[in-house]
Every structure is written in C-alpha cells, then in structure tokens.
PAMI-133752 format. One line per 4 residues: their letters; for each residue x, y, z of C-alpha. Coordinates in nm, 2 decimals, m for minus. Layout:
// residues N
A	X,Y,Z ~ ...
This chain:
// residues 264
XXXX	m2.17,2.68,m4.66 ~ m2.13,2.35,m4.53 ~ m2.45,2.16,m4.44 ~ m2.43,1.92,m4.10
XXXX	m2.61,1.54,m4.09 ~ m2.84,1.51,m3.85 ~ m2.62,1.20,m3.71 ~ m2.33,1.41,m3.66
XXXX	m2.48,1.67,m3.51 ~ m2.66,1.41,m3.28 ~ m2.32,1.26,m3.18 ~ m2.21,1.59,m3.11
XXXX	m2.44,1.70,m2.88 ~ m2.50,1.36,m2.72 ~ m2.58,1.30,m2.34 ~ m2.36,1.00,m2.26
XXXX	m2.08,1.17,m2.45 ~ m2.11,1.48,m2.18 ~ m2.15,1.22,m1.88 ~ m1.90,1.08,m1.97
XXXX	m1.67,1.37,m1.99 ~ m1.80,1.47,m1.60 ~ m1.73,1.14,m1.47 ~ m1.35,1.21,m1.61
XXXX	m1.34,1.54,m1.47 ~ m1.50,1.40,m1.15 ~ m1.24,1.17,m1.07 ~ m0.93,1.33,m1.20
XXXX	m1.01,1.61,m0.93 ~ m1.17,1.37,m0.61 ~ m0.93,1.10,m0.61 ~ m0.57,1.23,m0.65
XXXX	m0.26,0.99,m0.58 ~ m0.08,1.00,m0.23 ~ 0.30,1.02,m0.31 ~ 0.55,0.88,m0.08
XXXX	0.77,1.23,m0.06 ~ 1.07,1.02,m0.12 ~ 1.20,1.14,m0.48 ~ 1.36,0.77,m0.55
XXXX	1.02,0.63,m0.52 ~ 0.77,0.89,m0.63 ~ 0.98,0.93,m1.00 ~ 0.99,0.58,m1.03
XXXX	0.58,0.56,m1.03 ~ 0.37,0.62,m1.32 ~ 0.12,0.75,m1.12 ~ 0.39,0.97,m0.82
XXXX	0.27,0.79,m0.58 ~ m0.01,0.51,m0.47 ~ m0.36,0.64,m0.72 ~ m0.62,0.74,m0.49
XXXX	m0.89,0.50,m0.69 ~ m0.73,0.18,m0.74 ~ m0.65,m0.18,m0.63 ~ m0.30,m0.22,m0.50
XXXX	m0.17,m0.56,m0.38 ~ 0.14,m0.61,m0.13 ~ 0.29,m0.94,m0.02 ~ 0.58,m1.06,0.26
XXXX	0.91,m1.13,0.11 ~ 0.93,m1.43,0.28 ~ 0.65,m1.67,0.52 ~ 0.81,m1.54,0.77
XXXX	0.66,m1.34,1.10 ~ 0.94,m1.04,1.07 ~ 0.88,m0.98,0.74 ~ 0.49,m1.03,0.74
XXXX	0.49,m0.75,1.01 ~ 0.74,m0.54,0.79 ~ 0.45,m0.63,0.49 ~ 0.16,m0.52,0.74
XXXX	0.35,m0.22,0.86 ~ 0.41,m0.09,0.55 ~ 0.02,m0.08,0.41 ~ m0.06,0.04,0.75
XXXX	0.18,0.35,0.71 ~ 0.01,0.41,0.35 ~ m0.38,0.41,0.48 ~ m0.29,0.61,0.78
XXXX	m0.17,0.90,0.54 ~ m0.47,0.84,0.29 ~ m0.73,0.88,0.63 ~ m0.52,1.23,0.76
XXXX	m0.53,1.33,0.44 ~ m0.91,1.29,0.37 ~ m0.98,1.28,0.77 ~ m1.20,0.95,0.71
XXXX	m1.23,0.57,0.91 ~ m1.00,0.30,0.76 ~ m1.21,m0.03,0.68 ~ m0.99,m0.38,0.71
XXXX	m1.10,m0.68,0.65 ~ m0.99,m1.03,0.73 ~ m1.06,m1.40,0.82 ~ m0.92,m1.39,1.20
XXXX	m0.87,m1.11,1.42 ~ m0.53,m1.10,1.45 ~ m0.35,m0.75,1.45 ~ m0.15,m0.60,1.70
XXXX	m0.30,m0.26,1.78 ~ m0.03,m0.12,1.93 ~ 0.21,m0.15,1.58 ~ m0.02,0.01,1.38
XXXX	m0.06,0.33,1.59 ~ 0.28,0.35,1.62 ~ 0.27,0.41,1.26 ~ m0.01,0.66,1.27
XXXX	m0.30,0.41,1.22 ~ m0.49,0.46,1.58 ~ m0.82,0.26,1.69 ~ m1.04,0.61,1.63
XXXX	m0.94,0.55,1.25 ~ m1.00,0.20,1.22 ~ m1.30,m0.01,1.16 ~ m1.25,m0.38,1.17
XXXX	m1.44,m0.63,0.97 ~ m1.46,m1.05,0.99 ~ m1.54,m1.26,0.72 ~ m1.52,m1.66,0.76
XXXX	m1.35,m1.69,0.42 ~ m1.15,m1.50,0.15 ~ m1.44,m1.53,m0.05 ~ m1.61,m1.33,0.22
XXXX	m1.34,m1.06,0.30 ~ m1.33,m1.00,m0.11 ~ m1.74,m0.90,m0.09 ~ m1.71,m0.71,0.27
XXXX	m1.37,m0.49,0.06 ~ m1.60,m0.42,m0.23 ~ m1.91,m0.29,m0.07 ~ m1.71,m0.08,0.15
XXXX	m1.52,0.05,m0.17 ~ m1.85,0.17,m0.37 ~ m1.98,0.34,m0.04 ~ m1.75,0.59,m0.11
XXXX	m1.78,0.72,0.25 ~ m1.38,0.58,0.36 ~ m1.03,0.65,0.34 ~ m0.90,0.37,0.25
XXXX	m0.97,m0.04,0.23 ~ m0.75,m0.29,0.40 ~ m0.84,m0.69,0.28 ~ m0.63,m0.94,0.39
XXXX	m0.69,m1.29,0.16 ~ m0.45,m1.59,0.07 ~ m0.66,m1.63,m0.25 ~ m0.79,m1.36,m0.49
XXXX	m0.83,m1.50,m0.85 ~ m0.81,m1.24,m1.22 ~ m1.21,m1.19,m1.16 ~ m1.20,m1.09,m0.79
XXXX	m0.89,m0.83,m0.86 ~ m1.11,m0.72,m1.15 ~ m1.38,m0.68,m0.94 ~ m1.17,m0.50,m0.69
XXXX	m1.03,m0.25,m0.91 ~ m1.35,m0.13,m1.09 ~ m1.50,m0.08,m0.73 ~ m1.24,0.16,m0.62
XXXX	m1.26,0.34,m0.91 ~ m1.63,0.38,m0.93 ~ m1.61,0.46,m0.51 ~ m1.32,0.69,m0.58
XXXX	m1.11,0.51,m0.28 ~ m0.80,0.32,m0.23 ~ m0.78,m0.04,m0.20 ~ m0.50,m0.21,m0.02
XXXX	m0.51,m0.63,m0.07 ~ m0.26,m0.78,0.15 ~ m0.21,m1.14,m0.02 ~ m0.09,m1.39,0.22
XXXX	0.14,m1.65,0.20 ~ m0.03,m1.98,0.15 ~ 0.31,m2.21,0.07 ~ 0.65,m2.11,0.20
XXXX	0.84,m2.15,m0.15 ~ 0.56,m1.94,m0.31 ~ 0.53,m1.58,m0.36 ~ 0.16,m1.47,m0.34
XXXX	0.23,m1.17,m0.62 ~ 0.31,m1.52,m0.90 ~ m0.08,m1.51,m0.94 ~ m0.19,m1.27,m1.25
XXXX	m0.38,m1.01,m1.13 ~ m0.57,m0.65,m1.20 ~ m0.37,m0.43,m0.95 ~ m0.24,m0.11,m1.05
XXXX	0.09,m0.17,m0.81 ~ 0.21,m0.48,m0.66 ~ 0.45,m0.44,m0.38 ~ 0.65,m0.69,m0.19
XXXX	0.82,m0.63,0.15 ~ 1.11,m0.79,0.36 ~ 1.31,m0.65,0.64 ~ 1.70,m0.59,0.61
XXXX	1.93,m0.56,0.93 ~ 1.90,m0.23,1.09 ~ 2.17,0.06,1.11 ~ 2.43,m0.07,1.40
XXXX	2.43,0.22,1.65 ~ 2.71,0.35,1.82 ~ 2.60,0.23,2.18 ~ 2.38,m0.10,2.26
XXXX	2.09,m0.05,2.09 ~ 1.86,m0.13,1.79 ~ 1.80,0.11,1.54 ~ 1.49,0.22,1.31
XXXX	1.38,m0.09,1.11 ~ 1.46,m0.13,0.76 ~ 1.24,m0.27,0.49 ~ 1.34,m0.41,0.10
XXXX	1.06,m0.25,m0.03 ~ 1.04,m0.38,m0.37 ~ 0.74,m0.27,m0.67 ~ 0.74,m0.59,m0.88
XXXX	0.50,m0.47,m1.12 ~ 0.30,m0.16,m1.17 ~ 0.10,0.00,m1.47 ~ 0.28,0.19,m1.76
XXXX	0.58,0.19,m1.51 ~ 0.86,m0.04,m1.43 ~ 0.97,m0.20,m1.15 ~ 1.22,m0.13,m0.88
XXXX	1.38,m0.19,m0.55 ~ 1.50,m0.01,m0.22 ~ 1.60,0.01,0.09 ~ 1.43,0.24,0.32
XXXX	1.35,0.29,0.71 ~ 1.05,0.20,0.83 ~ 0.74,0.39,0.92 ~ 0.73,0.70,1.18
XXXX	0.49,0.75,1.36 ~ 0.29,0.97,1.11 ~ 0.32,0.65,0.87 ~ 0.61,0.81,0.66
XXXX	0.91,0.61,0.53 ~ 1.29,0.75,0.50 ~ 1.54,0.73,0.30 ~ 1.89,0.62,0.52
XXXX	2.15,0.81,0.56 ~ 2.48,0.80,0.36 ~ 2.77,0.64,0.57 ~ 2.97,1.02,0.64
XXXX	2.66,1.11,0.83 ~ 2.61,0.82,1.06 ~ 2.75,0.81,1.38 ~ 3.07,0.61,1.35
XXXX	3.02,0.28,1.60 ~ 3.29,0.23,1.92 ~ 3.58,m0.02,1.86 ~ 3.50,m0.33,2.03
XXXX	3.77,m0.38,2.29 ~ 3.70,m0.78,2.36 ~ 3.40,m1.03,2.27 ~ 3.19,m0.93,2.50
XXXX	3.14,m0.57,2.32 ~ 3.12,m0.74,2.00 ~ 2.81,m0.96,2.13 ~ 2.64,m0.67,2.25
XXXX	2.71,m0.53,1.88 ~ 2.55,m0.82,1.69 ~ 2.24,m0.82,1.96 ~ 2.20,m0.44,1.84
C-alpha cells in the first residue's frame, strides 16, 4: 500500500488552502452580476451583465453637456437597480456638488437611496470610493474623477472585490479632443455614452432619449456597440422598436409642419 509524505499530506489538509476555497465560494454566491435584461447586451458580456464586485469605468462620448447627462444617466440607471436589488444606500462621490436631483430619480435613483460625498480633489474622491467599497455595508459606489492613474484603478478593483460591491468611476472629460477611456486602466468594463436623435413622433413632440451605448473594452469579452432608449423610471434601458411597429409620422403639408417636425 502506498505510503503518503508528510509534506503532501500537509498540503492537503492545509488551512489557507481551505480559506481560500471559502473566500471563492463566498463571493461566487454574495456578489452576483446585474444583467441588463436586453439579450443584445447581456450575450455580448463575459460576465451577463455588470459583476456585482468590480470596478467599472464610463466616459461621455463627446465634452459635451447632452451627452455627459446621457453618460450620468446611464450609471445612475445601473446603481438604482444594484440598490432595489440589494435594498441598500448608493455612495457618490465627487469634487463639486453638481447633480440634478430630479434626473436621477426619474431614473429610479431617489434622495432616500443616495448618500453624497465631497472630496476637494480626485485624489480625495479615489480614497472616499475605496473606503466606502471595503465597508461592504452599500449598494453600489459612484466616483466621479478626471484623473485615475493604473495604481488607483488597481486599487479600486481589489476594493470592490474584497467589499463584494460594485464600483461605478465616471471619468470626466479633461480636454475636448480626448477620450477619458485612452488611459490604461484596471476596470472590468469600460463604457462610453453619447445621445443619438430621438424617435420622431407622429404629433409635436419629443420622444424617449436614445443613447450610443458603446463597451470599448471589457474582460475575456469583446467589444460592441448599440443603440438603445434611455432609462425608465426603474433605471431600465430598451431596445427600439423596428420601423413596422412605430407609429408612421403625418405628411407635412407646408414648412411650418416640417419645423415643428425637426423641433420634435
């Protein structure tokens, strides 16, 4: 019969070996991923959907005010899911007090979820995000920064994992001709955001917002682009219509209907 070494039966039986193995159990069960319930996006993810325990970074298409509110919107939509879902308080962090309230419960994100914290610089804003990540006690994290170098992302990332929660950076613009996602970074999904004309409706209107969302880089996964509606009010995003089932728009019977049209 077979005699065992004392070294090998050591290993087997060894304590970090079994911690380990609880810490993967542990967080394969307490942090799932929050898919999107859009099949065009959720197949497209490595993870099916935004992972419950790591960084994630989103930018503006453009330095532009429409599409940094399409940009704000959008992460706003995603951490107002993650706190229904785990019916916790949303941290966000940033240099200057700046958000419209109103937007962000009209896409589910309501003061009684929030909890607003000011730093004086990014440098700041990075250490508020990453003690509120290993607390461990919130939904989500919300840091907005115009500078986050490879060791702060690192940083970043190995907080949420270790607190089990979300983070959300929001990267700024900080030179027009200059998308924040060139930087490298240690994000498990970077996303980038734009608005697109709306659907014209078939009396003087406007319609539900549309937003490029684009995933320019995301691990094990490749990247991809679409166009979607914007957030409801429960922070969900849609998938448009096909042209047969719109509403076909009224011919335009003399320039003055056709202004009204383009103002829609």
């Amino acid at each position: 019969m077979p005699s065992t070494s004392p070294l090998s039966a050591s290993l087997a039986v060894s304590p970090i070996a079994k911690l380990r193995e609880a810490v993967g159990q542990t967080r394969a069960t307490s942090a799932p991923c929050l898919p999107f319930d859009i099949n065009l996006m959720d197949e497209k993810l490595a993870a099916g959907g935004v992972d419950g325990s790591g960084l994630h970074e989103f930018a503006a298409r453009a330095a532009s005010l429409s599409d940094d509110a399409a940009a704000t919107l959008f992460l706003a939509g995603i951490a107002a899911r993650f706190a229904a879902d785990r019916d916790q308080t949303v941290c966000w962090a940033m240099t200057t007090l700046d958000l419209y309230a109103v937007g962000l419960e009209q896409v589910g994100l309501g003061p009684d979820k929030l909890l607003y914290a000011q730093g004086r610089m990014d440098v700041d804003v990075l250490a508020i995000a990453e003690d509120a990540l290993r607390d461990g006690s919130l939904a989500c994290v919300i840091a907005e920064v115009k500078t986050a170098d490879m060791t702060a992302t690192r940083r970043l990332q190995l907080a949420a994992s270790d607190g089990q929660t979300p983070m959300l950076l929001y990267r700024r613009h900080r030179m027009r001709d200059r998308c924040p996602l060139a930087s490298p970074s240690s994000a498990m999904t970077r996303w980038r955001i734009g608005c697109v004309p709306s659907e014209r409706l078939p009396w003087p209107g406007v319609g539900r917002s549309r937003w490029q969302v684009e995933l320019v880089r995301q691990r094990n996964g490749d990247p991809f682009s679409l166009e979607l509606e914007a957030c409801d009010a429960t922070g969900r995003l849609a998938v448009p219509a096909p042209s047969r089932d719109r509403a076909a728009a009224p011919r335009r019977a003399d320039a003055r209907d056709g202004a009204i049209s383009r103002a829609a």
